[in-house]
N, C-alpha and C positions, 0 to 999 in steps of 0.2 A: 314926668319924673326926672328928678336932674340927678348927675352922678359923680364922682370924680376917683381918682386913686387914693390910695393911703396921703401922698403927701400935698395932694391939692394941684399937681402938676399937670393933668391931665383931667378936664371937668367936660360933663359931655349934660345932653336931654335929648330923654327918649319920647316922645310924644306919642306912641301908640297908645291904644286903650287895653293893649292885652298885657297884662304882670303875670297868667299863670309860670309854672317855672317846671323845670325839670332839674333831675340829678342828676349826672354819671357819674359810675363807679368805678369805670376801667381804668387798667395799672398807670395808663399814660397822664390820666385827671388827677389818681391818688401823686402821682409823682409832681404834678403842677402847682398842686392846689396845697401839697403837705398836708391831707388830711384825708377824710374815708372819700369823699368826692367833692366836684364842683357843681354849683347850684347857678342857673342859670337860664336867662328870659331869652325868647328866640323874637326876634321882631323884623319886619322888613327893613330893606337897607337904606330908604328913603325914613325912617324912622325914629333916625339918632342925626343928631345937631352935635356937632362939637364946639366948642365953647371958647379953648385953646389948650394949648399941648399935643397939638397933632407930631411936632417936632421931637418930644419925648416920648413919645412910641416906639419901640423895638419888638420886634416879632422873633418867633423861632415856629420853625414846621414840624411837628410831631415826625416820628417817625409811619404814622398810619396815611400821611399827610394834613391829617387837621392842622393848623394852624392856629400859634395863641399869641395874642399882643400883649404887651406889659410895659406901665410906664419904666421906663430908664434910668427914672431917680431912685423913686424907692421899691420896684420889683412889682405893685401889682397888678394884676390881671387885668385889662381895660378891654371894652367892646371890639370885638374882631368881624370880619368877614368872613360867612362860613363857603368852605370853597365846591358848596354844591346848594345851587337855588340862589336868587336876590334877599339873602336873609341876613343877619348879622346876632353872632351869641352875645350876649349883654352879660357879663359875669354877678349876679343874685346881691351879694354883697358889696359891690360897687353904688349902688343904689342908694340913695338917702332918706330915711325914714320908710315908712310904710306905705309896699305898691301894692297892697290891696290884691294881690294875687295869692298863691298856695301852691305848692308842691304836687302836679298834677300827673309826673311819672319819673319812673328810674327808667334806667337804662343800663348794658351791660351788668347786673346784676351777679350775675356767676362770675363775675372777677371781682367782687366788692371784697375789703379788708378781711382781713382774718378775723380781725378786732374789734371788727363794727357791730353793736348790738342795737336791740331797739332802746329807746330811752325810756320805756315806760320799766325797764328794767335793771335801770342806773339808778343811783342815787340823784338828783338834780339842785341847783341852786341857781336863783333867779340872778344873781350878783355874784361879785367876789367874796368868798365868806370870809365873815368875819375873823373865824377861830381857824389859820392856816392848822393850825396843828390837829383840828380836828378831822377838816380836809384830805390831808395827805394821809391822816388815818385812813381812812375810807379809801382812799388805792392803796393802802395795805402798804405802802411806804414803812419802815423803821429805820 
């Protein structure tokens, strides 16, 4: 599976056979990630090939100590080292096309969004819809 950042700066391959994936919901992911949480493949450390852009890498240490890398160009999240075991977090969305894995657990759960609901109980749309105006109806927007 090959991967890269938002701007192409940073391109990596993950060569394990395992793509299952987990969530976390803790406030430290929701504040990283700008969203209800981060989605993300755990795989050994011998496991990822970087490709180039190891130089636009920048880290910052959570305050729990986790540790997140992010390209330096455009902000996002690139495979880090996690700093317990020979493993490295692969960020779910860095990935290109379909790893055949699934969402196999949450984690921190009782700190998830306020706002987080399931989506079998949203309205959903496979694309950008067509009719914005109908859209932004539907979040009750006026």
């Amino acid at each position: 599976m090959k991967g890269k950042c938002l701007c192409g700066s940073v391109e990596f391959e993950v060569v394990s056979e395992s793509a299952n994936l987990y969530q976390c919901h803790c406030s430290l992911c929701q504040k990283s990630s700008g969203s209800s949480c981060s989605s993300s493949v755990i795989v050994g450390i011998n496991d990822v090939k970087w490709i180039r852009g190891n130089e636009k890498i920048s880290s910052y240490t959570k305050e729990n100590g986790f540790r997140t890398d992010f390209c330096s160009v455009c902000g996002s999240p690139v495979p880090n080292k996690m700093n317990i075991g020979p493993y490295i977090c692969v960020p779910a969305g860095s990935l290109e096309g379909s790893i055949g894995g699934e969402i196999v657990a949450h984690i921190h759960t009782g700190s998830k969004a306020s706002w987080e609901r399931n989506a079998e109980n949203c309205k959903t749309f496979t694309n950008t819809p067509e009719d914005l105006d109908d859209f932004i109806h539907s979040l009750n927007i006026d």
